[in-house]
BASEMAR-611860 format. One record per residue (C-alpha): z, y, x. Coordinates in steps of 0.001 Angstrom, whole numbers, padded with zeros to 6 digits, always signed. Layout:
% BASEMAR-611860
ZYX ...
***
This chain:
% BASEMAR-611860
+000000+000000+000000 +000758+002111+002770 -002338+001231+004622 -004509+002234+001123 -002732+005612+000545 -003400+006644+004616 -006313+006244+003855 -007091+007954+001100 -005286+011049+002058 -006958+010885+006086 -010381+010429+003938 -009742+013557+001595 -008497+015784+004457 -011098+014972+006560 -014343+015482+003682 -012168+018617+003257 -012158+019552+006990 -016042+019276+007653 -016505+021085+004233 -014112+023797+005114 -015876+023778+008945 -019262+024487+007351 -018110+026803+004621 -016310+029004+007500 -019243+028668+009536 -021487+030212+006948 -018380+032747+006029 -018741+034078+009492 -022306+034149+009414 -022536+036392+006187 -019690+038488+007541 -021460+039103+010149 -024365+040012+008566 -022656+042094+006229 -021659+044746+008849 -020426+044346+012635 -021182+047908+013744 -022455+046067+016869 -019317+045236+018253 -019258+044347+021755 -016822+041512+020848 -019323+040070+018412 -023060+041256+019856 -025696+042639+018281 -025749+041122+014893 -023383+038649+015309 -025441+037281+018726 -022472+036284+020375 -020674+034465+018026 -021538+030674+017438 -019183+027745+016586 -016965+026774+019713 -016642+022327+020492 -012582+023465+020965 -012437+025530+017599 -014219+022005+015996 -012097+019078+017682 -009236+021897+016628 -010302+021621+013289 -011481+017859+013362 -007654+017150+014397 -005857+019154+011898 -007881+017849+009041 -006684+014244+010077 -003579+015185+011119 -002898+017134+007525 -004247+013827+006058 -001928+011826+007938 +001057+013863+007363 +001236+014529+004089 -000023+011442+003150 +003062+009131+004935 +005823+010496+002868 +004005+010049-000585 +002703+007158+000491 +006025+005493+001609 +007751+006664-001501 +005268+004986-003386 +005270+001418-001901 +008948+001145-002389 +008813+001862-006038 +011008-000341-008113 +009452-002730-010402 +012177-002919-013115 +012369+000843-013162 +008768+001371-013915 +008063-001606-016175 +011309+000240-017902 +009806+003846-017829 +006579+002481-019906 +003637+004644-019527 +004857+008196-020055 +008163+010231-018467 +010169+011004-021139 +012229+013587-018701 +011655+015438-015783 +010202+019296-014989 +008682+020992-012731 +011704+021022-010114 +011692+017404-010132 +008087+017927-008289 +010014+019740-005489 +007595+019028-002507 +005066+020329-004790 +006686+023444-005904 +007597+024318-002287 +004052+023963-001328 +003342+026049-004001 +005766+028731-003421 +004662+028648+000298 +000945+029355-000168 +002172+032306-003095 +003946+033869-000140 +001081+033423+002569 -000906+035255+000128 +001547+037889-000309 +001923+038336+003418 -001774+038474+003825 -002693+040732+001119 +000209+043719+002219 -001414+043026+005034 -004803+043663+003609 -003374+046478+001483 -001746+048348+004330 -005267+048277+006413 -007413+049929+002909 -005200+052494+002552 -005341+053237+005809 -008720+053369+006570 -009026+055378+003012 -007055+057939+004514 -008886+057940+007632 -012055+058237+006377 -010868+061241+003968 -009701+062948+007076 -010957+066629+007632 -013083+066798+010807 -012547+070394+011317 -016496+070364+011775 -019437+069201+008533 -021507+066062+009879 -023710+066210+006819 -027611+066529+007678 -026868+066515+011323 -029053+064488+013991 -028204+064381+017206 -030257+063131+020473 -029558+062261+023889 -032049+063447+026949 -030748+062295+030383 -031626+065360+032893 -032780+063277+035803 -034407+064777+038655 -034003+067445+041250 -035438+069799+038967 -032739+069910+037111 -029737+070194+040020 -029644+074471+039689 -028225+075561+035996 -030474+078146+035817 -033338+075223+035162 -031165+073700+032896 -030975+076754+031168 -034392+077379+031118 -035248+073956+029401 -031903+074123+026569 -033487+077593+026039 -037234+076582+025503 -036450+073495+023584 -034482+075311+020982 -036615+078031+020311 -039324+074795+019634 -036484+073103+017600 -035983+076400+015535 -039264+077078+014732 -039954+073607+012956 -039898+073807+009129 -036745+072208+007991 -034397+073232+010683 -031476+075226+009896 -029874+075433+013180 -030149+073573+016717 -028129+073339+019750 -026816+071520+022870 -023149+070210+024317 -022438+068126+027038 -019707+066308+024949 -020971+065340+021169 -017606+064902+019231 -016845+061247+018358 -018856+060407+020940 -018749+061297+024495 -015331+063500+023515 -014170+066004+025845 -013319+066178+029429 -009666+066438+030852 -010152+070038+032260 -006839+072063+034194 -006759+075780+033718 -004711+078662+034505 -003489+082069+033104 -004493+084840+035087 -001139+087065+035283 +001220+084430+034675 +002398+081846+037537 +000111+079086+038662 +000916+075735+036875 +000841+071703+038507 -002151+070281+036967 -000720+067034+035622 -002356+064493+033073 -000148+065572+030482 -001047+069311+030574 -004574+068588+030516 -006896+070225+027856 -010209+069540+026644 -013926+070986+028719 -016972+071240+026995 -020237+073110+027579 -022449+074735+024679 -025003+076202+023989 -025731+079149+021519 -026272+077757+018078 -023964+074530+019165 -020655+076114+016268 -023545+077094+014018 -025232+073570+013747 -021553+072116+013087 -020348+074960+011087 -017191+075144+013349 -015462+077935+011525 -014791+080978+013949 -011865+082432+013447 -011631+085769+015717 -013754+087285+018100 -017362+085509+018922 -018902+082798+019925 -021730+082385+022521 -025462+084269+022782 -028537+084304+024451 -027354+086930+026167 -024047+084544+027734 -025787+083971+031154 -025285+083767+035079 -026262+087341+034837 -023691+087864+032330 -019641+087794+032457 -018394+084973+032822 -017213+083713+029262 -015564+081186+027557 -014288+080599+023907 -010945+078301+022422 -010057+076616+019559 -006761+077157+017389 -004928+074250+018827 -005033+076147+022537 -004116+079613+021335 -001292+078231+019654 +000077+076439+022600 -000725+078450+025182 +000122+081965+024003 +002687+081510+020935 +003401+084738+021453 +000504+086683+022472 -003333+086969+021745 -005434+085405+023963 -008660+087605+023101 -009244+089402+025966 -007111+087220+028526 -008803+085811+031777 -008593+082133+032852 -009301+080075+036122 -010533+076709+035099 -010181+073406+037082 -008781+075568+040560 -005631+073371+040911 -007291+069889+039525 -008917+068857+043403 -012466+069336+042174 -014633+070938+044781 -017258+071049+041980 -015424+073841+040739 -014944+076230+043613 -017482+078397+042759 -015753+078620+039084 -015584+082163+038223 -013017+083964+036430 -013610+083461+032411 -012176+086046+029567 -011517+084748+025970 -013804+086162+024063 -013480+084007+020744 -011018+081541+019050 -012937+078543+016871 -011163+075874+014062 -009732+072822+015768 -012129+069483+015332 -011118+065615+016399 -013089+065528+019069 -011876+062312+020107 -011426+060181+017168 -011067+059909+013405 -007124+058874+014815 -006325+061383+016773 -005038+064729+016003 -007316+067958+017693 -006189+068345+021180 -006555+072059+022706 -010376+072556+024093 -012113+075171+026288 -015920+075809+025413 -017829+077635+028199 -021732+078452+028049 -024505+075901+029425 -026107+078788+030851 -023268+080087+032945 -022217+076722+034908 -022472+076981+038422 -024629+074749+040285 -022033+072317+041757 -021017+071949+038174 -024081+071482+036491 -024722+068432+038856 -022014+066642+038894 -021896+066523+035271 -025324+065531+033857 -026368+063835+037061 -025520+060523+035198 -024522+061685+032025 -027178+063190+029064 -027235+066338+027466 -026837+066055+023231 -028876+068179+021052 -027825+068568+018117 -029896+070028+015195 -029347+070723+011383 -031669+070068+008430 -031841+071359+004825 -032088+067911+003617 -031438+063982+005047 -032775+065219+009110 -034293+061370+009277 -038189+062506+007740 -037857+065537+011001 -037204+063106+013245 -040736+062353+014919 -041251+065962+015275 -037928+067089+016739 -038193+064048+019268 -041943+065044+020251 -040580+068725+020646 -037653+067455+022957 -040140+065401+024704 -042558+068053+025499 -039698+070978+026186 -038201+068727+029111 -040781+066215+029901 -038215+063685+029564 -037582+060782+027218 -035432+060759+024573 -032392+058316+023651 -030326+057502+021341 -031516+059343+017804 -028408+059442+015617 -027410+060804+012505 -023823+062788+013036 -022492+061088+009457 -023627+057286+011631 -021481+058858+014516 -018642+059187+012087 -019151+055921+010090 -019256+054194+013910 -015618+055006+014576 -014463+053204+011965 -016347+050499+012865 -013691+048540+014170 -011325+049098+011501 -013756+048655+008637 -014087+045179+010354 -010514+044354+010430 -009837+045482+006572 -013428+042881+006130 -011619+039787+007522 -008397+040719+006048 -009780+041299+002740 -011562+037851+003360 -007937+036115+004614 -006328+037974+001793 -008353+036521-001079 -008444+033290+000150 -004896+033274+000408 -004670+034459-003413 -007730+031266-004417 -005465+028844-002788 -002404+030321-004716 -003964+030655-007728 -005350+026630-007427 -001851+025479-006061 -000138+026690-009128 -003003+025372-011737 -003013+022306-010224 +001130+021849-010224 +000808+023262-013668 -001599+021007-015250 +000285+017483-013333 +002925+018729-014675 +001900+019018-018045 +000142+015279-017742 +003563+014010-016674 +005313+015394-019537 +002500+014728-022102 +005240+012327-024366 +008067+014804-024224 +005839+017734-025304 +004500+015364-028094 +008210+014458-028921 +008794+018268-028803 +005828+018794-031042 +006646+016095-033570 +010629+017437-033727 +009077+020876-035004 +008666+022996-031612 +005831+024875-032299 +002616+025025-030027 +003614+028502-028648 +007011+027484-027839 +005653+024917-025686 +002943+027240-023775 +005326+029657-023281 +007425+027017-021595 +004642+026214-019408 +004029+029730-018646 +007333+030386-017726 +007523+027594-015196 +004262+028728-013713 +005566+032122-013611 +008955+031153-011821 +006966+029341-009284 +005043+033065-008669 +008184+035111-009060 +009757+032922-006316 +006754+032953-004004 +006332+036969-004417 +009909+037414-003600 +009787+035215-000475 +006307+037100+000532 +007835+040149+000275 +010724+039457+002264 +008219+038289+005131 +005647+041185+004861 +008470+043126+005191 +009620+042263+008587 +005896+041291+009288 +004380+044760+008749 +005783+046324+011772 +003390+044639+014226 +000316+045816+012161 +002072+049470+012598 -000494+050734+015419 -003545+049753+013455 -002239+051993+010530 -002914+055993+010265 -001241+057949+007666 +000771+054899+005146 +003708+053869+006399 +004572+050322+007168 +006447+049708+004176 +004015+051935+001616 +005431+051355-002126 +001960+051386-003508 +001131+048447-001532 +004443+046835-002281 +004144+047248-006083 +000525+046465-006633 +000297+043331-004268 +003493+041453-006946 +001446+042799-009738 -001694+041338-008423 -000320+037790-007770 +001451+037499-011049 -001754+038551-013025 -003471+035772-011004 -000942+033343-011631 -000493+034241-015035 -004505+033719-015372 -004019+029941-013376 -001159+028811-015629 -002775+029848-019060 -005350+026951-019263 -002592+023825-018521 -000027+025447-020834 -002779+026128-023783 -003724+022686-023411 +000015+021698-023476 +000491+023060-027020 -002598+021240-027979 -001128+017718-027413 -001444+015442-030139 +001982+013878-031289 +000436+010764-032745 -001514+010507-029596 +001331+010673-027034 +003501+008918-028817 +000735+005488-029212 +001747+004593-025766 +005185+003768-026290 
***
């Protein structure tokens, strides 16, 4: 007997094992296909995933392992069954409950709170990236395209070149129908960010560059605030007439003047930037005045709040600078449309191509540049999601299948109820209330582990705290809907049992 029930249990694990390998296969594949924002973990379209021999002898083993586990206790109780005590019991239980089916109501409370665990989980991560995604810029990435041209070549190692070509290529850029405004940077926001620049106050006491007092570099060009609608909020921003010829100028954002001179204005003030950071690139840095204060943007990420940055003009970089800083890296035009900038595309990449006789690289919408820092979060909520409702499909079959045993082992006393005058919604709602305990208990245990749990997901979140109450109250509600939903069909069929019927057997 023994022997018989192994084997039956080994068989159904393992058919469920190579059904569960192929159906997680194909999962993956469709998740992948779905959206992996070309995730260097994953490839290019899912590329680098495929399934693993390990991850299939892993899965191989605990599919016969499961079988063999959880099989040997059933299937030792069973061969020492006494014959006198069945022969006595008849066909039917004329007692019993659903506690009586302990190992089965653990099981069930365990995968209810698994699925409460995964789904606070899954909860947590959607709000989050909600918020995240609702998050003001500081800056309007609608109709926006950017492009990336790689200034290779000695004819571009003097600024004044550089200048030459940013200035050309924008009049071009201007002058095509459809284009609002146009511009260059050496740093796109959410993408290549902002370099860690030192500075100093002229008239106040030289300061220790350290990591920590770092604040943001970026070069411009005129038109670069326009094309982003970076709000200015005193003085001016840059012109055509910003140039080596020109004062030396440079503008900040809110963040800086706030830090830097809480109790002064900073219009007017001079600056030394990068004297006391080692950078022999920047000996030949002249003296800058503030000339204009801008709104604060996340230049880094979606994540991180706006740091304090310094914006000085393309056109007035010395040489030494200009080098060393698109020697390997590109400069990013960026250029607004009156509509979706995709249909100007040909034409402003054509323009770029013959205002620097370069190539052209990577062609991006600014709203794709914003949707590709969530990339990696958007992912993460996916597979949660995925974890989440699997979780709540194993629940929800764990406590339909308990449920409807339960009323099959009970058919004669729920016909005995029946014939002594109980009526049928008596007995569903007796059913229903078992199936409900067996959720209630299940939430509660759930909840007491995402609790502790949802600490270590506490760097992924931004904005909800680890212990939101939205996500606490909706995730019970959720699970008890869902179980009420699994329980309805074995208690309606319950108080559909025939008295006459149950009561043959005896």
């Amino acid at each position: 007997m023994i022997r018989q029930l192994l084997t039956e249990s080994a068989l159904l694990s393992l058919v469920g094992g190579a059904l569960g390998l192929l159906l997680g296969y194909g999962g993956i594949r469709a998740l992948l296909a779905i959206n992996t924002a070309d995730l260097s973990m994953v490839g290019e379209n899912g590329a680098a995933v495929a399934i693993d021999w390990r991850v299939m002898g892993f899965a191989l083993v605990v599919s016969i392992g499961t079988g063999i586990v959880f099989g040997l206790f059933p299937a030792i109780e069973g061969s020492r069954a006494d014959l006198n005590t069945v022969l006595k019991d008849g066909c039917g239980r004329s007692g019993g409950g659903l506690w009586q089916n302990k190992a089965r109501a653990l099981l069930v409370i365990s995968e209810v709170s698994l699925a409460v665990v995964l789904l606070v989980g899954s909860g947590l991560l959607i709000r989050s990236f909600a918020i995240l995604y609702a998050v003001d810029l500081g800056f309007d990435a609608k109709n926006v395209v950017t492009i990336n041209v790689l200034l290779a070549g000695p004819k571009y190692s003097k600024s004044s070149s550089v200048a030459d070509v940013v200035r050309t290529g924008l009049e071009q850029l201007r002058a095509l129908p459809g284009v609002v405004a146009a511009g260059t940077t050496c740093c796109l926001p959410l993408g290549q960010g902002t370099y860690d620049m030192n500075f100093d106050i002229v008239g106040r006491p030289a300061t220790i560059f350290s990591a920590s007092q770092a604040v943001g570099w970026a070069t411009v060009s005129p038109g670069y605030f326009e094309v982003l609608k970076i709000p200015v909020k005193r003085g001016r921003t840059f012109g055509a007439g910003d140039d080596v010829k020109s004062p030396a100028v440079v503008v900040i954002n809110e963040r800086m003047a706030q830090q830097y001179w809480k109790d002064g204005d900073p219009l007017g003030q001079r600056i030394a930037i990068g004297r006391g950071g080692g950078m022999k690139e920047f000996k030949d840095e002249p003296v800058r005045q503030i000339v204009g204060i801008v709104g604060d943007i996340r230049s880094e990420g979606l994540d991180t709040k706006p740091r304090p940055i310094m914006y000085v003009p393309q056109a007035q970089l010395p040489d030494a600078e200009n080098t060393f800083f698109f020697r390997l890296l590109p400069l990013a035009w960026v250029v607004r449309t009156q509509g979706q900038p995709h249909a100007l595309v040909p034409a402003i990449r054509e323009q770029l191509r013959y205002a620097t006789g370069l190539p052209v690289t990577d062609v991006a919408s600014m709203d794709e540049v914003v949707w590709g820092q969530t990339a990696r979060q958007r992912f993460a909520i996916l597979l949660m999601a995925v974890f989440g409702s699997a979780a709540l499909l194993l629940a929800a079959i764990g406590i339909y299948g308990l449920m409807a045993y339960t009323v099959e082992q009970r058919r004669r006393e729920i016909g005995i109820r029946l014939a002594l005058g109980a009526g049928a919604s008596q007995v569903r709602n007796m059913v229903v209330r078992q199936g409900i305990s067996l959720a209630l208990a299940g939430v509660v245990a759930g909840l007491g582990a995402a609790w502790g749990l949802a600490r270590l997901i506490a760097n992924f979140l931004f904005g909800v705290r680890v212990h939101d109450p939205m996500v606490f109250f909706a995730v019970p509600v959720v699970l008890c809907i869902v179980a009420l939903a699994a329980v309805y069909a074995p208690a309606n069929r319950a108080s559909r049992v025939n008295p006459i019927d149950s009561l043959r057997y005896e």
